[in-house]
C-alpha positions as CSV (number, residue, x, y, z in Angstrom):
1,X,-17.3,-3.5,-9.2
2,X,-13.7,-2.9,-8.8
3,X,-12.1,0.9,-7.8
4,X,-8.0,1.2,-8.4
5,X,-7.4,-0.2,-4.7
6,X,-9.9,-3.4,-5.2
7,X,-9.7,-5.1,-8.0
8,X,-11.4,-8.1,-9.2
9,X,-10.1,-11.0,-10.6
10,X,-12.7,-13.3,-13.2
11,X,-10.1,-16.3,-12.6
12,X,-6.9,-16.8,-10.9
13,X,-5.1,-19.4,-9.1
14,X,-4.8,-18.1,-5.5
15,X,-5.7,-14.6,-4.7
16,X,-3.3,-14.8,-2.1
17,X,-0.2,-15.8,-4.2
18,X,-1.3,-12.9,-7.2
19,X,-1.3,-10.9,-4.1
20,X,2.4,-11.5,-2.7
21,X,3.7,-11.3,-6.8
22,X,3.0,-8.0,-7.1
23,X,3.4,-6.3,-3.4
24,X,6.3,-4.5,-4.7
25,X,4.7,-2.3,-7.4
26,X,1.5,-1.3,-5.6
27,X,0.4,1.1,-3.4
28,X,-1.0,-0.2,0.0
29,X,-3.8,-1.1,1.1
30,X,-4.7,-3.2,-2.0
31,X,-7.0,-5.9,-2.3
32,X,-8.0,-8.7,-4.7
33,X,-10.9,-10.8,-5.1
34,X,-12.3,-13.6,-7.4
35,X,-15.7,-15.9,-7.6
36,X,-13.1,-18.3,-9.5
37,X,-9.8,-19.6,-7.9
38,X,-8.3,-22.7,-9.0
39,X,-5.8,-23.6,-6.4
40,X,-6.1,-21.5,-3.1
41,X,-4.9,-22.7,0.3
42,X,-5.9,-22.0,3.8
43,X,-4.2,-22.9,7.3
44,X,-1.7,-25.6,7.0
45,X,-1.5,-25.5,3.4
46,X,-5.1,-27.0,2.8
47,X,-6.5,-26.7,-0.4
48,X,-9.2,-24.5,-1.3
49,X,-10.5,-24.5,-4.7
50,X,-13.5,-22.4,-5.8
51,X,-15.4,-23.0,-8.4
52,X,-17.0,-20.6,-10.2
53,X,-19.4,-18.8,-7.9
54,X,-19.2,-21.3,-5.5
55,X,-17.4,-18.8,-3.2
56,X,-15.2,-15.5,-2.8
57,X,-11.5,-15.3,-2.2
58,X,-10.6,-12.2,-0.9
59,X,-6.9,-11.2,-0.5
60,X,-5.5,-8.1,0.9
61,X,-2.6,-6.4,2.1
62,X,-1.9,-3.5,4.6
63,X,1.2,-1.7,6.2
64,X,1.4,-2.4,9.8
65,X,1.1,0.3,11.6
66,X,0.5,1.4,15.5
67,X,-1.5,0.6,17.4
68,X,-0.4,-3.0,16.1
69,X,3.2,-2.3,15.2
70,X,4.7,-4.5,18.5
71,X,1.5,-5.9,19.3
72,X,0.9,-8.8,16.3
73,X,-1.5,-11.2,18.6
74,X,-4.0,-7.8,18.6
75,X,-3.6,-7.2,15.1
76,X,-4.5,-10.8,14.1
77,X,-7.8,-10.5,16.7
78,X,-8.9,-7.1,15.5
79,X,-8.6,-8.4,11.6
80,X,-10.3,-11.2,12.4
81,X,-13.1,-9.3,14.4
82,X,-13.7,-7.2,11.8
83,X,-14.0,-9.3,8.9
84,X,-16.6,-11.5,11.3
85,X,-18.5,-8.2,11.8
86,X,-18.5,-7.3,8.3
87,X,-20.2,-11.0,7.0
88,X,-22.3,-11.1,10.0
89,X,-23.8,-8.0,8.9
90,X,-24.9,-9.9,6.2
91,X,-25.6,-13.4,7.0
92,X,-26.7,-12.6,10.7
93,X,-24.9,-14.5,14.2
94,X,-21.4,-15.8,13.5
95,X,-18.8,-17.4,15.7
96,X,-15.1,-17.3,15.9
97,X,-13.5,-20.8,15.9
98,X,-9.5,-20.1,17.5
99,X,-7.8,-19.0,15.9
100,X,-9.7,-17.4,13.1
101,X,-12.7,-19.4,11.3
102,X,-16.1,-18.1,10.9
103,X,-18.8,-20.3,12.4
104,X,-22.0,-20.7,11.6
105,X,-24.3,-23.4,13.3
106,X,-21.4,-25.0,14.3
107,X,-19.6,-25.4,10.7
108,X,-17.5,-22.9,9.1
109,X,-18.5,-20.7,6.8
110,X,-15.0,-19.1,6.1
111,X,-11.5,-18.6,7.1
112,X,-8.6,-16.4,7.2
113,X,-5.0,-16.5,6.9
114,X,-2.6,-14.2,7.3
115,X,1.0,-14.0,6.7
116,X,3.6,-11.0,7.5
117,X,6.1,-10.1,4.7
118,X,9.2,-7.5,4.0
119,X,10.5,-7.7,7.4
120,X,7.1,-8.1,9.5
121,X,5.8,-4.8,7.9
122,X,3.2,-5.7,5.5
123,X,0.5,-7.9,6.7
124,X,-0.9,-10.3,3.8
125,X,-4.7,-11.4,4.6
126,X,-6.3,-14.2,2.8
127,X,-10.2,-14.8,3.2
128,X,-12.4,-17.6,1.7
129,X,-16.2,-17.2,2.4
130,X,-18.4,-20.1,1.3
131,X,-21.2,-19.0,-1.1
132,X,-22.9,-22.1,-2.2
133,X,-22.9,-25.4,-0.9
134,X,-19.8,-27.9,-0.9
135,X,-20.7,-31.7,-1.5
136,X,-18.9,-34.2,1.0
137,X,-18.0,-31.9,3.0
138,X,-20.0,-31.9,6.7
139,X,-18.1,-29.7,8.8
140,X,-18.7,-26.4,6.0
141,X,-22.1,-24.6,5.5
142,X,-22.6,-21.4,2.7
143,X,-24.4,-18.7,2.3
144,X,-27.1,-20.5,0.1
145,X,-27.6,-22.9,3.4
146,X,-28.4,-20.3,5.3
147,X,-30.8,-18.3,2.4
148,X,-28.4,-15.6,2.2
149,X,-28.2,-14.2,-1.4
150,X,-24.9,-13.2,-2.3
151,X,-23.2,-10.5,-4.2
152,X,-19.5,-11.0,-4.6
153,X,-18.9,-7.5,-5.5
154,X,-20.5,-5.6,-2.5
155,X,-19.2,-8.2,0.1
156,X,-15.6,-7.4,-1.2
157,X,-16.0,-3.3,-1.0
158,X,-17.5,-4.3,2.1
159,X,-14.8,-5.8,3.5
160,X,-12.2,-4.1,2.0
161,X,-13.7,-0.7,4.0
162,X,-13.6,-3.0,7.4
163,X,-10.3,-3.8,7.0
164,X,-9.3,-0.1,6.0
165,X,-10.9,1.3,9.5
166,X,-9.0,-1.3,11.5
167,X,-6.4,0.7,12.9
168,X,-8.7,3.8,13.6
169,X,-10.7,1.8,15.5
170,X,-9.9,1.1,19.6
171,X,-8.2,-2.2,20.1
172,X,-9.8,-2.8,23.1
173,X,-13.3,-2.8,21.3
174,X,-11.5,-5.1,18.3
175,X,-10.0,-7.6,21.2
176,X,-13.5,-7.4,23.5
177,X,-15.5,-8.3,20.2
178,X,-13.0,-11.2,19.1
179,X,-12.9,-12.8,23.1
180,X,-17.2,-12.1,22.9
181,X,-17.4,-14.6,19.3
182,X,-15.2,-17.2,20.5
183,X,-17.0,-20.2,19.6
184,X,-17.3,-23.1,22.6
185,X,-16.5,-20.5,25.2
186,X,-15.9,-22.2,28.4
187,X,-17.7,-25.0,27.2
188,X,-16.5,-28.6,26.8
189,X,-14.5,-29.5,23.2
190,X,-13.3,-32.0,21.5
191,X,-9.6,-31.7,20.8
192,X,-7.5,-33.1,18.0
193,X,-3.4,-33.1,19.6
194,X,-0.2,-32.7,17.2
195,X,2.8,-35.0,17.1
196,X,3.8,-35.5,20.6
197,X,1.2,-34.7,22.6
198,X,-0.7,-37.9,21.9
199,X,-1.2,-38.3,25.7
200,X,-2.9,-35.5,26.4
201,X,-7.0,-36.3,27.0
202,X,-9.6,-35.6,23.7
203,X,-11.3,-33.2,25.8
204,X,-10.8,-30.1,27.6
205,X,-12.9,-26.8,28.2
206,X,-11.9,-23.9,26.1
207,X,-11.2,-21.3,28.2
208,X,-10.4,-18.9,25.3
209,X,-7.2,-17.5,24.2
210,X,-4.5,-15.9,26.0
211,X,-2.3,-12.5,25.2
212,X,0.0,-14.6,23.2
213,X,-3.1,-15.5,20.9
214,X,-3.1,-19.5,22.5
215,X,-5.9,-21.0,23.7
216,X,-6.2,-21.8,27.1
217,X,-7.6,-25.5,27.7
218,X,-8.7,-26.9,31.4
219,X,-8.1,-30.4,31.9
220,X,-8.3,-32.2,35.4
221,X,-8.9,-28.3,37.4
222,X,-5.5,-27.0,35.5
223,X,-5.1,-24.4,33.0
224,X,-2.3,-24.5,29.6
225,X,-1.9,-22.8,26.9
226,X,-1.1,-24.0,23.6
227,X,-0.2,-22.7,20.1
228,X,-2.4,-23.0,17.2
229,X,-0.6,-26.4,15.7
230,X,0.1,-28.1,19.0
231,X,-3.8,-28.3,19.5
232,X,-6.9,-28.2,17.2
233,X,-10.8,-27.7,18.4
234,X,-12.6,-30.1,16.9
235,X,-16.2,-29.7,14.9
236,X,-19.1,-31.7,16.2
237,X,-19.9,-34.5,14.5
């Protein structure tokens, strides 16, 4: 279940945080991965608790190396690409919601976060895949819903090989196969606007996501881009 570069973890708070305590005394890449976490987060700081076998947090970390070393916008599309890949090979067709959710019949059935540490070198990835379903919660769907049976063990080795092959693999098949999932390609969105941009229109067509990882809305014939943060796609209702 676990080899000395994956480990698992019966209960923990955050995979991610475990993770960044002990990046100085382990030997990269290293991953850990739980069925239990108490107090996880994803994007913006949302909460993400998993209850036990309700889901798998997966946390790894790897040295950033070329082809990615200058290029961090690729690096965050071929990671994301792969670990979409890697579940889809299990759970069949899955979308990429910008900047980097899994979506499944237009909910989400994971997400990733990733953070770069000791000067930009290291690069911190934090995945939560949904394994049974979440009360209350509309916009999310699991592997249960979609009659996937799920072992938390083999999805983990799974992905921690993916995420191992990354930077032997061509970027230009990573960056073609992130641009190919994009979820609401070119077609019309919903759009939820940060601070300041409360004038902008609540829909747009997603044109997809530029070299500097924004996406690129049209509104009125004219093209923008904007940063993850200044715009949000939303989820059907």
């Amino acid at each position: 279940m676990s080899s000395s570069k994956l480990q698992y973890l019966k209960q923990c708070t955050s995979t991610q945080d475990h993770l960044k305590n002990v990046i100085e005394s382990i030997n990269l890449p290293f991953a850990f991965y739980t069925d239990h976490q108490t107090n996880g987060y994803g994007q913006h700081d949302s909460n993400w608790k998993c209850p036990k076998g309700s889901g798998l947090a997966f946390s790894m970390a790897l040295e950033v190396e070329p082809p990615y070393k200058e290029d961090l916008v690729n690096l965050n599309k071929a990671v994301t690409a792969a670990i979409t890949e890697c579940i889809a090979s299990i759970a069949g067709p899955i979308e990429i919601k910008w900047p980097n959710d899994l979506i499944v019949r237009d909910k989400k059935l994971g997400g990733i976060i990733m953070n770069l540490v000791n000067d930009n070198s290291i690069l911190l990835i934090g995945f939560g895949l949904n394994l049974k379903k979440i009360q209350n919660t509309p916009i999310a769907i699991s592997l249960e819903e979609i009659q996937v049976e799920a072992d938390v063990h083999a999805i983990a080795q799974s992905l921690y090989h993916a995420l191992t092959q990354v930077r032997s693999l061509p970027v230009n098949r990573l960056k073609h196969t992130y641009n190919h999932l994009l979820w609401f390609l070119n077609k019309e969105v919903s759009l939820n606007w940060a601070e300041g941009y409360g004038n902008q229109s609540k829909i747009g067509i997603f044109r997809g996501v530029d070299e500097h990882g924004r996406a690129v809305i049209e509104q009125d014939g004219e093209l923008k881009s904007y940063q993850h943060g200044q715009v949000r796609l939303k989820y059907p209702k």
